[in-house]
C-alpha positions as CSV (number, residue, x, y, z in Angstrom):
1,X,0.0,0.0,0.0
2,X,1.5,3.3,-0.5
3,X,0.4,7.4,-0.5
4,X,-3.1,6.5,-2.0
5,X,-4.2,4.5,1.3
6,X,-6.5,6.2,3.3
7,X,-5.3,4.8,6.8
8,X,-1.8,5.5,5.7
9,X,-2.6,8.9,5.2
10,X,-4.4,9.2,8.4
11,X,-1.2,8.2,9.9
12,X,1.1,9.9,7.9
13,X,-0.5,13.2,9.1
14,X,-0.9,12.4,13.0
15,X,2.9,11.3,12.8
16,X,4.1,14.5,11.1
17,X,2.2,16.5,13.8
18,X,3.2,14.5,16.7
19,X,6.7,14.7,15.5
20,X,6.1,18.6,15.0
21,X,4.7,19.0,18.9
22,X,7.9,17.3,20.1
23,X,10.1,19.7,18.4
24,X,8.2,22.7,19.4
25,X,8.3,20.9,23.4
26,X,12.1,20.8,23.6
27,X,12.7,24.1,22.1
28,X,10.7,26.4,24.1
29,X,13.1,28.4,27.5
30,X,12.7,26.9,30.3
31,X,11.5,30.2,32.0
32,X,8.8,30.7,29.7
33,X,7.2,26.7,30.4
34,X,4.3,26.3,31.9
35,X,4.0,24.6,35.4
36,X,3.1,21.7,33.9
37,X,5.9,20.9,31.9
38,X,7.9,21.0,35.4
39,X,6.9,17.6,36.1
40,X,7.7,16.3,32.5
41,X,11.3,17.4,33.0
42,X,11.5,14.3,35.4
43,X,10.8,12.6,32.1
44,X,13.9,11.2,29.2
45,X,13.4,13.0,26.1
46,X,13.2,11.8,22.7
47,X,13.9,14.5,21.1
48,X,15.7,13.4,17.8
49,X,12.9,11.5,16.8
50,X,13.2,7.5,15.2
51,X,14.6,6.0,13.1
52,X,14.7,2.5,11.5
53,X,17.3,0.7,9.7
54,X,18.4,-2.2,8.1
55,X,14.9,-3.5,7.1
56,X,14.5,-7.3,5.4
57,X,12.5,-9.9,5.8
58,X,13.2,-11.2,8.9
59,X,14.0,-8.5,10.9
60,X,14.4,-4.2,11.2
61,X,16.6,-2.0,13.4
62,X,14.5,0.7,15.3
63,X,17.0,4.2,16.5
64,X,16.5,6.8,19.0
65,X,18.6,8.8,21.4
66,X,17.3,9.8,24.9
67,X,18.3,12.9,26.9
68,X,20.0,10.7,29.8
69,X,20.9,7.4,31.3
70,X,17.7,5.4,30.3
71,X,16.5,2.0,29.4
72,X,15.1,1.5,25.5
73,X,11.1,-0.1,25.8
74,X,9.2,-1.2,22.0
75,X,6.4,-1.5,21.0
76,X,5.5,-3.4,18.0
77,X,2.4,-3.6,16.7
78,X,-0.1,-4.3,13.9
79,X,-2.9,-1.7,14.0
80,X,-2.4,2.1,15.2
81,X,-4.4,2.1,18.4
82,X,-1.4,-0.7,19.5
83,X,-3.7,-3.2,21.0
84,X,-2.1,-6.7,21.5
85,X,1.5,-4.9,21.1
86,X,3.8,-6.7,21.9
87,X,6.6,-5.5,24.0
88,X,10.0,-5.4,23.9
89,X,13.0,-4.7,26.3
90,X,16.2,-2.5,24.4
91,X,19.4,-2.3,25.6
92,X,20.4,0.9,28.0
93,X,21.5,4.1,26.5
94,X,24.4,5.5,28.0
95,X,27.1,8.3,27.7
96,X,29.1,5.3,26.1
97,X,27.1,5.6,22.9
98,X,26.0,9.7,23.4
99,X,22.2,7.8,24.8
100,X,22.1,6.6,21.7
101,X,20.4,3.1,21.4
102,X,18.8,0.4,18.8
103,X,17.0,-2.8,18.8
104,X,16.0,-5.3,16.2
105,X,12.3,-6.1,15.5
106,X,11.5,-9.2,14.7
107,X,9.3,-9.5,11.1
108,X,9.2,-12.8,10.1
109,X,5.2,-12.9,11.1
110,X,2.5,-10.9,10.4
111,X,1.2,-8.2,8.3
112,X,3.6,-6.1,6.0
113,X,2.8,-2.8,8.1
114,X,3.9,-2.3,11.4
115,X,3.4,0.4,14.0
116,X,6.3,0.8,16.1
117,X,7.0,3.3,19.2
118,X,9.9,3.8,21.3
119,X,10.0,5.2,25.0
120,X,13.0,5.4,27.5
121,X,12.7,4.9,31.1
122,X,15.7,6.4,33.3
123,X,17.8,4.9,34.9
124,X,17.6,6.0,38.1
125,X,14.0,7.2,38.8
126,X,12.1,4.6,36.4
127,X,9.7,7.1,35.4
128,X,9.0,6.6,31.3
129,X,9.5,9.4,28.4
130,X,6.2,10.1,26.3
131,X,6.1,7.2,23.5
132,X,7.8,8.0,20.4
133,X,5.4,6.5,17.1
134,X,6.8,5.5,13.9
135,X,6.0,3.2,11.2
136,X,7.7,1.0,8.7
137,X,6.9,-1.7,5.8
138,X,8.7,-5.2,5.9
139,X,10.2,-6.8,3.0
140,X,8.3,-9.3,0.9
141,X,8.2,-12.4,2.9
142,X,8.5,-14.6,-0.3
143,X,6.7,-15.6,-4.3
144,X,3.5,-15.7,-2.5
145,X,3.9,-12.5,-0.7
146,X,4.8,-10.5,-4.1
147,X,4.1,-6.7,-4.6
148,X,5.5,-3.6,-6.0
149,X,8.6,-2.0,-4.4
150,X,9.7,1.3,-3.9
151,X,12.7,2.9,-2.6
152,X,14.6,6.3,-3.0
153,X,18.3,7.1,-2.7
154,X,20.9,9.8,-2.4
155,X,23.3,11.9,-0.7
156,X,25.2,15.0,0.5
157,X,23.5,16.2,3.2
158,X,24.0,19.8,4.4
159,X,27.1,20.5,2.8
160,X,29.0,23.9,2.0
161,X,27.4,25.4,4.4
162,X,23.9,25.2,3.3
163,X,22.4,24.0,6.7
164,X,18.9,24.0,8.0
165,X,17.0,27.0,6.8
166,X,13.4,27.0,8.6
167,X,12.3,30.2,6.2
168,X,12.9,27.8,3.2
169,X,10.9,24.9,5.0
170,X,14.1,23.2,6.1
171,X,15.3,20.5,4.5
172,X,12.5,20.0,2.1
173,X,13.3,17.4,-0.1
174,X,13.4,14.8,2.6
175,X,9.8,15.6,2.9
176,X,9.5,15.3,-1.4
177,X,10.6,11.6,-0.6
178,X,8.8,10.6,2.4
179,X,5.5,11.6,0.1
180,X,6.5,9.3,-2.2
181,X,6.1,6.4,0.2
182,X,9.0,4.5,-0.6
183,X,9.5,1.2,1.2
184,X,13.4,2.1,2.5
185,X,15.6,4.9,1.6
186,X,19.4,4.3,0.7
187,X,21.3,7.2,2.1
188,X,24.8,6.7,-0.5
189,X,26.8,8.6,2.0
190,X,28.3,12.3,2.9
191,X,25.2,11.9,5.5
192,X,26.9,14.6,7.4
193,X,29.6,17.5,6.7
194,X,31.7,17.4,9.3
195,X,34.4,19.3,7.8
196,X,31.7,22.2,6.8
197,X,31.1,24.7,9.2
198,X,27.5,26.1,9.7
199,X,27.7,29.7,9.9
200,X,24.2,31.5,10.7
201,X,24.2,33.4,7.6
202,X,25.4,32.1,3.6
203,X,25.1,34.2,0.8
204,X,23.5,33.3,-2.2
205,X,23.0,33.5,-6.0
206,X,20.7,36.5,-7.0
207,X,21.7,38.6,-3.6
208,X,20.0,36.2,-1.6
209,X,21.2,35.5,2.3
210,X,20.4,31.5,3.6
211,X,19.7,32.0,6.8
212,X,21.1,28.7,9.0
213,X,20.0,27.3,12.2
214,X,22.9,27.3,13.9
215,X,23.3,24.6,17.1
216,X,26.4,23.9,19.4
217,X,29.5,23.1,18.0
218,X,28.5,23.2,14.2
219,X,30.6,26.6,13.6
220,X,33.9,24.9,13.2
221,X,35.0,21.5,11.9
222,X,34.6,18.3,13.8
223,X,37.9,17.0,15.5
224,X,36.4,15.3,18.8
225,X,34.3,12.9,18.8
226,X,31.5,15.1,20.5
227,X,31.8,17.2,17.3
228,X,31.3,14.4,15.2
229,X,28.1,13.3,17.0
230,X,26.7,17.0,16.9
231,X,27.0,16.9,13.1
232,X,24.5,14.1,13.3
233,X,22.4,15.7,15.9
234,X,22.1,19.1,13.7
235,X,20.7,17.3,11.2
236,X,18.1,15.6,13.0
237,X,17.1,19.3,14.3
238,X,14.9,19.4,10.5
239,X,11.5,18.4,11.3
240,X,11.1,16.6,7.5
241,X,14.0,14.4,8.0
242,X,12.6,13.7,11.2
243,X,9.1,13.0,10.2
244,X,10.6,10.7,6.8
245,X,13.0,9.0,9.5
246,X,9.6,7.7,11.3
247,X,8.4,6.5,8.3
248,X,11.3,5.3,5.7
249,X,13.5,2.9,7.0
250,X,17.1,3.7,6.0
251,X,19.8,1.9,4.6
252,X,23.0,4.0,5.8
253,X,26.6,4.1,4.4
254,X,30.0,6.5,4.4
255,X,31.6,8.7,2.4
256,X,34.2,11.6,2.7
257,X,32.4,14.2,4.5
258,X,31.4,11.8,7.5
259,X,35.7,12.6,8.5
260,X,37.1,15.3,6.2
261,X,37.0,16.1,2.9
262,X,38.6,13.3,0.6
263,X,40.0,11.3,3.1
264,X,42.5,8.5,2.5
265,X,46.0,7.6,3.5
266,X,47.4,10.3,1.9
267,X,45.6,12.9,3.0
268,X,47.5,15.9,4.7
269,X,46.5,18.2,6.9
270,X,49.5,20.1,8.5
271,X,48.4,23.6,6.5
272,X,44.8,23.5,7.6
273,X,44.0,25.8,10.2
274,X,41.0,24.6,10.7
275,X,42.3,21.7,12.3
276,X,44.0,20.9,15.8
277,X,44.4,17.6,15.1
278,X,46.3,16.7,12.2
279,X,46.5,13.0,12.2
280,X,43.7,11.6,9.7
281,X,43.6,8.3,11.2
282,X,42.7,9.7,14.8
283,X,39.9,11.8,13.0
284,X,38.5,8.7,11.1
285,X,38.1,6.3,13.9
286,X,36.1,8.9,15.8
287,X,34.2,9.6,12.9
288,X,33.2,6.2,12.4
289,X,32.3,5.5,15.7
290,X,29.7,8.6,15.9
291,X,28.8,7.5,12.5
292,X,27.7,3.5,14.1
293,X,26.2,5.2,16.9
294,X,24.0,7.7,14.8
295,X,22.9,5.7,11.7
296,X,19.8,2.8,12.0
297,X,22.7,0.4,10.3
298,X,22.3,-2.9,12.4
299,X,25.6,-3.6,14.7
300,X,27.1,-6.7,14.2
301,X,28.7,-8.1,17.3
302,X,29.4,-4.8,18.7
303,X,30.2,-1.2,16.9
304,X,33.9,-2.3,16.9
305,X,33.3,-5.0,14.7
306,X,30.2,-3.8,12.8
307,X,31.6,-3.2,8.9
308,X,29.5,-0.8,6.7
309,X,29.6,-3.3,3.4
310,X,27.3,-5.8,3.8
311,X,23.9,-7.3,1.8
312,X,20.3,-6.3,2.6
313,X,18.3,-8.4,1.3
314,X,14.4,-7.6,0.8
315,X,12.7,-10.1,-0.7
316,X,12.8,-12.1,-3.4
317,X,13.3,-9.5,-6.1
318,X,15.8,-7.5,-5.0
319,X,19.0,-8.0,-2.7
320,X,20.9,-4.7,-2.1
321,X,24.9,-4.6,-2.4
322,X,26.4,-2.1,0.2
323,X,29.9,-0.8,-0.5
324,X,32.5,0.4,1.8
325,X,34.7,2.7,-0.8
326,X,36.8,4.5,2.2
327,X,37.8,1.9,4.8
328,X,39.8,0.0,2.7
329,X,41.0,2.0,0.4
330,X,45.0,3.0,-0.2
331,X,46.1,6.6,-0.7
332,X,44.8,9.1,-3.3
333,X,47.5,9.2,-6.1
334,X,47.6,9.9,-9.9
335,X,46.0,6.5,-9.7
336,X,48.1,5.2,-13.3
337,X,49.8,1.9,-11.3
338,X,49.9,-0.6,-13.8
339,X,49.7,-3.4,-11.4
340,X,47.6,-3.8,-8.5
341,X,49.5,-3.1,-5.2
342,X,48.7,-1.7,-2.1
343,X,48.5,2.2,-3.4
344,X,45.9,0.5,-5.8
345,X,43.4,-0.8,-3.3
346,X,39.6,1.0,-3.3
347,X,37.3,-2.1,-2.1
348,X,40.2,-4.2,-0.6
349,X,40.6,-8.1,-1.5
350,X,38.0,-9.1,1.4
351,X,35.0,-6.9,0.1
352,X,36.2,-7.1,-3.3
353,X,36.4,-10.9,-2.7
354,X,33.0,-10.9,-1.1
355,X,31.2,-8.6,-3.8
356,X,31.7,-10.8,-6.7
357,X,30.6,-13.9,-5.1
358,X,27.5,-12.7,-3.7
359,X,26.7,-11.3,-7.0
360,X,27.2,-14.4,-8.5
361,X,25.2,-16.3,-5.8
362,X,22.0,-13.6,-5.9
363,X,19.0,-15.4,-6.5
364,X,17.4,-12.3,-6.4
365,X,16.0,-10.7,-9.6
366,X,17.4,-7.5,-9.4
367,X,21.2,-6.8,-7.4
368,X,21.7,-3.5,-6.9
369,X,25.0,-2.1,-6.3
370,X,24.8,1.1,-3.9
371,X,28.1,3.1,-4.3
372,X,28.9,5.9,-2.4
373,X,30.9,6.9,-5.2
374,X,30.5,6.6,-9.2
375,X,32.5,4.6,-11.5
376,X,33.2,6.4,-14.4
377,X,33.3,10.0,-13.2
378,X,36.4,11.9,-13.1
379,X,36.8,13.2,-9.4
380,X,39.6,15.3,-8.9
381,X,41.7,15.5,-5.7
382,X,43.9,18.2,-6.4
383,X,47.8,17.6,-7.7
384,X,50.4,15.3,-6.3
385,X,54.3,16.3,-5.5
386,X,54.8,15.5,-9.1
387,X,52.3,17.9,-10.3
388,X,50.2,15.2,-11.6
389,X,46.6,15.1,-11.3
390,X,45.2,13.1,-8.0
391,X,41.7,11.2,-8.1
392,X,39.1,10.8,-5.6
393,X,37.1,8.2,-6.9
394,X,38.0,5.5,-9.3
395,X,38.4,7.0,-12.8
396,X,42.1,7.9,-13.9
397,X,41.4,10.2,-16.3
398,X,43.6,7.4,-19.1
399,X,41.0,6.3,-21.5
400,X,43.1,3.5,-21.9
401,X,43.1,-0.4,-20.4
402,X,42.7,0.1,-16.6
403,X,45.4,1.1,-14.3
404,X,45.4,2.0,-10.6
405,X,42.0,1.6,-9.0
406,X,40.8,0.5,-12.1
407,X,42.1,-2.7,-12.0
408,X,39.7,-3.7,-9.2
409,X,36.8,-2.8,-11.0
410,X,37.7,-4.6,-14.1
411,X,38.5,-7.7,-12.4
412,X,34.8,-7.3,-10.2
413,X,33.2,-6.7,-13.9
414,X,34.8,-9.9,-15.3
415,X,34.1,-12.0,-12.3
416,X,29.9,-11.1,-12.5
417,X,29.9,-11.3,-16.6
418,X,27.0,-13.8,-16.8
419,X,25.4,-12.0,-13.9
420,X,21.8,-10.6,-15.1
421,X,20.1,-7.4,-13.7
422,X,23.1,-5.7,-11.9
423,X,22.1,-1.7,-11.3
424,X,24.3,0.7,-9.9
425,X,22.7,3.6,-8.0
426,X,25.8,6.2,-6.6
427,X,25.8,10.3,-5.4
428,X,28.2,12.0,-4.0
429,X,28.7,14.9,-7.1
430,X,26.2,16.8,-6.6
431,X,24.2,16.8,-9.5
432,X,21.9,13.8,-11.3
433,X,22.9,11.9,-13.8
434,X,22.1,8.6,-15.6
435,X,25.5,6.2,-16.8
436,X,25.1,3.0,-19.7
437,X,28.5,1.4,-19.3
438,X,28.7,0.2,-23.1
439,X,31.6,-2.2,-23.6
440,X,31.4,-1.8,-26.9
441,X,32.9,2.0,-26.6
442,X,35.0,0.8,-23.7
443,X,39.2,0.5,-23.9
444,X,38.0,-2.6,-21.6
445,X,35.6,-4.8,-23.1
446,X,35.4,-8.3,-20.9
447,X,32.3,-7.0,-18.9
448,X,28.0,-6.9,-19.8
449,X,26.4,-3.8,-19.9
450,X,24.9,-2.1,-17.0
451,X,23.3,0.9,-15.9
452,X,24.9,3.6,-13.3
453,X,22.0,6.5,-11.7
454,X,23.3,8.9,-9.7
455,X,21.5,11.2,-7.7
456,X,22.0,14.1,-5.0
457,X,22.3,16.4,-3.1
458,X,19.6,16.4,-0.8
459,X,20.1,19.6,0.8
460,X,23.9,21.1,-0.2
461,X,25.6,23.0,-2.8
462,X,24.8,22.3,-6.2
463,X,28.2,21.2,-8.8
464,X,28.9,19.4,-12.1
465,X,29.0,18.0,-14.5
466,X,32.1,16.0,-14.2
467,X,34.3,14.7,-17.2
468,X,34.0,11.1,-17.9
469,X,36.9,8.4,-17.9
470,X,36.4,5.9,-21.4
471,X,38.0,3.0,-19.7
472,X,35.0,1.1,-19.2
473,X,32.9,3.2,-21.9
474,X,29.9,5.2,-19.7
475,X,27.3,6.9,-22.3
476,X,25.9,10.2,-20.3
477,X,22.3,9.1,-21.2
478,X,20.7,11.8,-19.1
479,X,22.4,14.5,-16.7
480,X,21.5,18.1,-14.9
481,X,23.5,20.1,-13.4
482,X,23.6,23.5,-12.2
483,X,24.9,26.2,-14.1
484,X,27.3,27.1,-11.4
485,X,29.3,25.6,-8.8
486,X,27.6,25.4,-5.1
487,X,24.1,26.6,-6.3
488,X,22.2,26.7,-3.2
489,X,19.5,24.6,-2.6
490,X,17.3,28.3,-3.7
491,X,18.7,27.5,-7.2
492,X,16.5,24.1,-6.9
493,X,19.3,21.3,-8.6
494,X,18.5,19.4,-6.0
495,X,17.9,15.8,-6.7
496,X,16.9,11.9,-5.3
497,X,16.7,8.9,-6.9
498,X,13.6,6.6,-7.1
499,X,13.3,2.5,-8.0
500,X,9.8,1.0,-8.6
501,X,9.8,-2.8,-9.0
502,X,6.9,-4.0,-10.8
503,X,5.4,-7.4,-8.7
504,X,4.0,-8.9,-12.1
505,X,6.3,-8.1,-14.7
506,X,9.5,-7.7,-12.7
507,X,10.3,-4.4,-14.9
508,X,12.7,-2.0,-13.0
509,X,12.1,1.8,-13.2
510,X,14.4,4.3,-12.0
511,X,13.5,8.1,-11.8
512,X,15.3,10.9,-10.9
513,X,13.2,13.8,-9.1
514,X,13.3,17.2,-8.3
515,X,13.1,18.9,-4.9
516,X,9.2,19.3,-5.5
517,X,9.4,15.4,-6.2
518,X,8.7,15.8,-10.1
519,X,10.4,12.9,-12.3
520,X,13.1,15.3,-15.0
521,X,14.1,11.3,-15.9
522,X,13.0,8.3,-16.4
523,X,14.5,4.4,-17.3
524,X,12.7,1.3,-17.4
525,X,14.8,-1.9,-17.6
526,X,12.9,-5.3,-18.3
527,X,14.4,-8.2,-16.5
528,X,16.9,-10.4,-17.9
């Protein structure tokens, strides 16, 4: 059932409200509260919202952060009014994880919608927070249990300094997407900016002034961890991504921007400023850990051990290929090795290892490939000590056989050769764009044709288009970009992706939309 349901819209409304009333609760002075609210400050606070995670067919991960020492209580239930929930105990949120805490729902029973709601009780007084609603779809359970999918992607989340701006309606694209009704969102990474200060004021194209709201610690770049959890926390200050957070389970991964801009081994920051702490590898591991506790991405035998690449598999039409393109990854260089060494690595052998086999294994119709970064786009990382140019991403620049990072990629594309109905959906360069990696016009030619969307940002400078790299022969198909570099979001390139799998004919159709949600493309792929 999607937007057309009458109960879902019901719902939909009460949630947005609800979610709204909580907002306006935590933000008023305390002077100015009434007597009442005295008494509910004995109460935890939810006052980021929820969010889900992880969603399949067995199981989801609910989110939320309390305002204290507290124990986690669910709710899960099958009708709104929660009769018969049932009743489940979370774990205890603690400074440890910035009372930040998660729980998987079991899914293997029941109907497809669920109503879910999340309260904290504290620690010490075991008096309860105000319940916390949200709702989510599981995956198809199975053949029998077919119907049409939906889901929506992208990235780049307040970046360049284009924060939360409440006179623009805030981040309004997440509410664009959450009216689509999408089953699961796949955030492709940049998720925050922590190396983007929020000033309160940004001027803009045309004379225009975005006006920022502007919370604690935001005004400089992140170096401690608490910094790198308040870049998540601003975020979740925007009442749309709060209300589409209650609604669209999320499946979360990294980029650059989660650390510092284009982060690897080689990345040097002794004539920054900006920065205090200069060691890139100090920086990353307390990025990552604010990043676990702050994304809905399911832990695997605690945060330490929990890796970002992994398969989500929802149903049996589609299984969903997660990519890791920064933890394994060796130095940004001029990228032309012309053998595979350690300066080559982008995936690593493990996930590279990993990714091929699944692919191959996938009885899934479609396998989508979610890449935080594209494949064929040039994505420049300024010059190396030679003066040569240095890449971001994977594309050289050398139209010729592959070299560098490359050479991962073409051994992943031989290895899944016979593989049918392999999609990859990317951001991370600001505009939208739609790839068809032809090996006939390809200086590499031992692969099958696929498709590459990418889509973004969803609320931060506008750039593009990049240059394209012929090495494994990507047609630009479709692509809009802004007419200058770091439009605001007022100029409107502001873009998400959107999937619709068809239950009877298995058809696969991407659009990419605007920031009022209107399709400016549109693919439809029959299945293989």
């Amino acid at each position: 059932m999607h937007a057309n349901d009458p109960h879902r819209r019901r719902f939909l409304v009460r949630t947005g409200n609800a979610l709204g009333l909580a907002a306006a609760s935590w933000a008023l002075p305390a002077g100015a509260a009434p007597a009442i609210l005295t008494a509910e400050s004995a109460r935890p606070r939810l006052d980021y919202g929820i969010q889900f995670g992880d969603v399949g067919t067995r199981q989801a991960t609910v989110w939320a952060r309390s305002d204290r020492a507290s124990r986690m209580w669910v709710e899960v239930a099958d009708n709104e009014a929660f009769r018969r929930a049932r009743s489940l105990r979370g774990p205890l949120a603690s400074a440890a994880s910035d009372y930040t805490a998660r729980l998987d729902l079991p899914l293997t029973h029941g109907p497809a919608q669920r109503f879910v709601r999340v309260a904290f009780e504290d620690a010490r007084s075991g008096i309860r927070s105000a319940w916390t609603e949200g709702r989510l779809r599981s995956a198809p359970q199975g053949r029998a249990d077919a119907r049409p999918i939906r889901f929506v992607w992208g990235g780049d989340v307040a970046g360049q300094g284009w924060g939360i701006n409440r006179e623009f309606g805030g981040m309004r694209i997440f509410e664009a997407m959450r009216l689509r009704d999408p089953d699961f969102f796949l955030n492709s990474g940049d998720t925050v900016y922590a190396d983007g200060p929020i000033q309160a004021e940004v001027a803009a194209e045309d004379g225009r002034v975005w006006r920022n709201l502007v919370a604690e610690g935001v005004h400089k770049v992140a170096e401690t961890l608490d910094e790198y959890r308040g870049r998540y926390r601003y975020n979740l200050h925007d009442d749309n991504l709060r209300r589409f957070a209650a609604q669209v389970p999320q499946l979360w991964q990294w980029d650059d921007h989660e650390v510092v801009n284009n982060w690897s081994a080689s990345k040097d920051l002794s004539a920054d400023a900006r920065y205090t702490v200069k060691d890139v590898a100090v920086l990353a591991r307390r990025a990552r850990q604010a990043f676990l506790e702050y994304s809905p991405l399911r832990l695997d035998c605690g945060s330490e051990r929990t890796r970002i690449d992994r398969v989500v598999r929802y149903g049996p039409q589609l299984d969903v290929f997660m990519l890791d393109m920064r933890s394994y990854r060796g130095p940004n260089t001029a990228n032309l090795q012309p053998g595979p060494d350690a300066d080559t690595a982008f995936l690593g052998r493990r996930q590279l290892r990993e990714l091929a086999q699944g692919l191959r294994q996938s009885r899934a119709t479609w396998k989508i490939v979610a890449a935080d970064m594209p494949l064929g786009l040039l994505v420049p990382d300024g010059v190396d000590a030679q003066g040569r140019a240095r890449w971001e991403a994977v594309a050289n620049g050398d139209d010729g056989l592959p070299r560098g990072r490359e050479l991962e990629f073409a051994e992943l594309l031989r290895a899944i050769r016979e593989v049918r109905n392999v999609v990859w959906l990317t951001a991370d360069v600001h505009y939208c764009a739609a790839h068809y990696y032809d090996p006939g016009h390809a200086a590499f030619q031992d692969f099958s044709p696929f498709w590459e969307f990418v889509a973004g940002p969803l609320n931060a400078g506008s750039f593009g288009p990049n240059g394209l790299d012929g090495t494994f022969g990507p047609q630009v198909v479709f692509q809009r970009a802004a007419p200058k570099a770091n439009a605001s979001p007022f100029a409107g390139y502001q873009f998400f992706g959107e999937v619709n799998i068809d239950a009877d004919s298995s058809a696969l159709t991407v659009d990419l939309r605007g920031l009022d949600g209107v399709s400016v493309f549109s693919k439809r792929l029959q299945a293989q």
